[in-house]
N, C-alpha and C positions, 0 to 999 in steps of 0.2 A: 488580510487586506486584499480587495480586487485590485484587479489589475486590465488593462487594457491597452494593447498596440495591434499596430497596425504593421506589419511584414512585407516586408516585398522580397521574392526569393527570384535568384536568377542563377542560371547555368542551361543544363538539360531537364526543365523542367515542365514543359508541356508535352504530350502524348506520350507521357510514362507512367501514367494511372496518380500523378501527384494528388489533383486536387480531390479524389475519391479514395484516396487515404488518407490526407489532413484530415477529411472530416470524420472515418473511420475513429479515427486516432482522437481528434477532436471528442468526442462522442463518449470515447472511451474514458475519457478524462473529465468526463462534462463541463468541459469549454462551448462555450456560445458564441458565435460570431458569424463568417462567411469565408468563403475563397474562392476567386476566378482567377481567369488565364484573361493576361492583358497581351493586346495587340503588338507588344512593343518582343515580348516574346519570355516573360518574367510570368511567374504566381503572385497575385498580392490576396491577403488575407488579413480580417479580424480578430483577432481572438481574446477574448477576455472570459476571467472569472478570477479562484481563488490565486496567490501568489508563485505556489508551488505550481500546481497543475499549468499553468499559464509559460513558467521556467520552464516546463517537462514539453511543453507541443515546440516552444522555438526550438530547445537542443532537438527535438526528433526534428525539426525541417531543414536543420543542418546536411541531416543524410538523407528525408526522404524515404521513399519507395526502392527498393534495390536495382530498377534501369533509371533512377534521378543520378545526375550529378551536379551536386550544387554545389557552384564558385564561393555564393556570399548572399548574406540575410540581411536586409537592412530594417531595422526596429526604429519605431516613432513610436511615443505613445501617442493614446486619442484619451478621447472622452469617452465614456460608458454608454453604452444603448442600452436601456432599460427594456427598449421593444424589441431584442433580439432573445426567446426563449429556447433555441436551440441553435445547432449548427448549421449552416448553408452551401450549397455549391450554388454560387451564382455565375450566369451567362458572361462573357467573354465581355470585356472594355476597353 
């Protein structure tokens, strides 16, 4: 079954190579979706595909990159985007 949410991750999560290993990781998994660095000082990210894999990137953004320290993950589901065929790092929001 897909799946799809939406992540908002907050702690020490900007300028620790976060969002260029979700999508590493992302990738590895063949999760599709996106991830930037919000203004507010949080990652938020898409990710969807199958059930398992989709379980497997939120536990990994629990820890992150080895200089992340994340407090807490916040999950929403969304709705699917059929137009997202790979992974993204997109620009700051």
């Amino acid at each position: 079954m897909k799946r799809t949410k939406i992540l908002k991750i907050s702690g020490k999560v900007q300028g620790v190579y976060f969002r260029e290993s979700l999508k590493k990781e992302a990738q590895r998994l063949g999760i599709t979706g996106w991830v930037r660095n919000r203004r507010d000082g949080t990652v938020e990210a898409l990710v969807q595909g199958e059930e398992s894999p989709v379980r497997e990137i939120i536990a990994w953004c629990h820890q992150g990159p080895p200089a992340a320290e994340v407090k807490e993950v916040l999950e929403t589901d969304a709705n699917h985007d059929s137009a997202l065929a790979e992974f993204l790092r997109k620009e700051t929001d």
